[in-house]
N, C-alpha and C positions, 0 to 999 in steps of 0.2 A: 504494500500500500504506500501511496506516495506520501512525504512529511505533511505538506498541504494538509491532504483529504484527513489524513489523522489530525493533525491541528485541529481543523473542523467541525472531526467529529466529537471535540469535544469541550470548543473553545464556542460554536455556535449555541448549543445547550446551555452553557454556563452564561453566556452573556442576557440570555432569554430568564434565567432566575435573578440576575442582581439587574435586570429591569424593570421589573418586581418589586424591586428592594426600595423603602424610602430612601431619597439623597442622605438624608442625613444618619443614616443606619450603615453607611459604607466609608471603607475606609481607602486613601488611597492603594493602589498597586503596587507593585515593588519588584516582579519579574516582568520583563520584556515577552514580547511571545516569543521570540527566538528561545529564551533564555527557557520559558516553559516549554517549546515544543522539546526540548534537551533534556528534560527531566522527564519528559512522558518518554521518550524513544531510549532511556534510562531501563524504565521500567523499576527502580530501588523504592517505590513504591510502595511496591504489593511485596505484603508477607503470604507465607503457601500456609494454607489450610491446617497441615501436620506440625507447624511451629505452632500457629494462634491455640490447636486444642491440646496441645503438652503447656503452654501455658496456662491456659484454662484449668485441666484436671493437677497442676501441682501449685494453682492458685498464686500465681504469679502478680505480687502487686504492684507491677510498674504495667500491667493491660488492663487497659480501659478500652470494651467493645460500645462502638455508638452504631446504633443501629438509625439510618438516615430514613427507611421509610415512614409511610405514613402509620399514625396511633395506630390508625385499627387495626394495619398489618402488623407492627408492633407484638399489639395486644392477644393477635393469636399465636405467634410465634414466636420468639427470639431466643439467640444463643442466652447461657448462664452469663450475668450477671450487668447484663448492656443496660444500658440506659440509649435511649431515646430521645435524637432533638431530626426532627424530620430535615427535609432539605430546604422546604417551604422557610424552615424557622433557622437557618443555620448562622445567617449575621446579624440575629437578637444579638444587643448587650448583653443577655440573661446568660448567656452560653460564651462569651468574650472567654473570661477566666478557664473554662471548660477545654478550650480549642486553641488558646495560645499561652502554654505553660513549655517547660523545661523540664518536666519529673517522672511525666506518666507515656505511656506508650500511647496513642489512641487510633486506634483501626476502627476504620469505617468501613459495613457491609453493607449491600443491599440483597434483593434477591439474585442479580447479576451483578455487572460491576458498574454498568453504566452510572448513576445515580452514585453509587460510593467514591467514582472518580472522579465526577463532578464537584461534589465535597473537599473530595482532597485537592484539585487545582484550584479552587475558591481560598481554603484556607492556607494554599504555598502560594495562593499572589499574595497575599495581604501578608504576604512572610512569616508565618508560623511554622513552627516546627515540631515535630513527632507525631504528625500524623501520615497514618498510612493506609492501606487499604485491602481488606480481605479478598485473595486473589481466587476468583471463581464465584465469591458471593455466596448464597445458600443453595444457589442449585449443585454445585459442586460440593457443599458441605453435606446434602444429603446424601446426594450419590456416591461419595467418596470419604465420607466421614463415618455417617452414620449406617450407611449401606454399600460397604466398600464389597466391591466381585473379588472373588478367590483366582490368583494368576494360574494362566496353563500351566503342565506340570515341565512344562519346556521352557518355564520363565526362569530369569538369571534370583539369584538369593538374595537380591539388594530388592527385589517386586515382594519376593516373600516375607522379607521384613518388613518392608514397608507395610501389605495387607495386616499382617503379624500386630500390628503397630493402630494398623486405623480400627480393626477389628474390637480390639481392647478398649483404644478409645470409644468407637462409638457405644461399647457399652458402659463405659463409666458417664457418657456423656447421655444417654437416656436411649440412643442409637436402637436398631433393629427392627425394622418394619416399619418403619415410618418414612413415608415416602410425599413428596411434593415435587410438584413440576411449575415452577416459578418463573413468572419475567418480573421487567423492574415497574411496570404497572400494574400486575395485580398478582398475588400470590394465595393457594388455596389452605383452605382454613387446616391449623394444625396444631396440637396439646402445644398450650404454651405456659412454659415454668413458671411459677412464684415470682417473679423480677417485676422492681417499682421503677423507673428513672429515679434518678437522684433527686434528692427534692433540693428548689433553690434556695441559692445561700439569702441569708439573709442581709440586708445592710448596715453597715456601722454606722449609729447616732451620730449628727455632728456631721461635721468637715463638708467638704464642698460638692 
C-alpha cells in the first residue's frame, strides 16, 4: 500500500472526530504528518495480544487497558480491568491526566484496530506518550486468545508453545467457547466481567 493511501487511511478519520471537537477542547499538534506517517509505517505501536494477557493474568500494574468503544459495547464486553472513555469523548479534560502521564502503560483496543488507532494518533499529535494499541483488537483476542486452534502436528515447537501459552491463558482469562465476530461498528453481545471505569478524580479546593 502506498504511504499516501495509509496516511489517509487514517489521518482522514481522525481529522472527521476532532471536527467534532469544540475549538477550545483541543490542543495544538506537535507531529508533522510526515513525522506521523513515520511512526505508523513504524508500527512500535501495537503490543501483540500474548504480551497485553501475561500482563493481565500476573496483574501487571504499569497496564492500563482503555477500551475506546462505545458504553454499551463497553458494557457487554470488555477485557479485565479496562476502563472506558469512548473515542467520541477522548479530548475531554476529564481524561487529560488519564492519556498524558509518564507511569502507566495505556493500550487502547477496539473491536479491530481501526478506532484504537485512531486514538493512538490523536493522542501522539498532541505529544503524549505511553500509549499504545492492542494489535488485532478483540477479534483477534477471541480467536487467538481465548479460542486459540491446536497447530498441525507438522508445526515447528515455537507454534506449540505458543498454543501451549494462549490455551492456559484463555482459561485463566474466562477463555473457551466464547466466541464473537466483531467490527469497529458494532460488536455482538457477550458475558461481560465485573469492570466499572475509573470513577473521576475529583478536584482540588482553591487554586485556579
Amino acid at each position: 500500500m502506498k504511504p499516501l493511501k495509509l496516511l489517509a487511511m487514517f489521518v482522514i478519520p481522525m481529522g472527521l472526530i476532532i471536527a467534532a471537537v469544540p475549538q477550545n477542547k483541543t490542543n495544538p499538534y506537535k507531529l508533522t504528518a510526515d513525522e506521523l506517517l513515520s511512526e505508523v509505517n513504524s508500527r512500535n505501536q501495537y503490543l501483540a495480544p500474548d504480551v497485553v494477557a501475561d500482563m493481565i493474568i500476573k496483574k501487571d500494574p504499569s497496564l492500563r487497558l482503555i477500551d475506546v468503544r462505545s458504553q454499551e459495547e463497553y458494557e457487554k464486553f470488555s477485557l479485565p480491568g479496562a476502563i472506558n472513555i469512548p473515542i467520541a469523548n477522548l479530548l475531554s479534560p476529564d481524561y487529560t491526566d488519564i492519556l498524558n502521564q509518564d507511569t502507566k502503560m495505556n493500550v487502547f483496543y477496539s473491536n479491530g484496530t481501526l478506532t484504537a488507532n485512531e486514538a493512538w494518533m490523536i493522542t501522539r499529535q498532541l505529544g503524549y506518550n505511553n500509549n499504545y494499541v492492542l494489535e488485532g483488537g478483540l477479534n483477534y483476542w477471541f480467536e487467538n486468545i481465548l479460542n486459540p486452534k491446536q497447530p498441525s502436528s507438522t508445526s515447528p515447537d515455537e507454534e506449540f508453545a505458543k498454543y501451549d501459552f494462549r490455551k492456559s491463558a484463555g482459561q485463566a482469562l474466562g477463555g473457551g467457547g466464547l466466541s464473537v465476530q466483531a467490527s469497529d461498528n458494532q460488536a455482538e453481545a457477550a458475558a461481560k466481567p465485573a469492570v466499572k471505569p475509573a470513577a473521576k478524580k475529583k478536584k482540588a479546593a482553591g487554586g485556579c
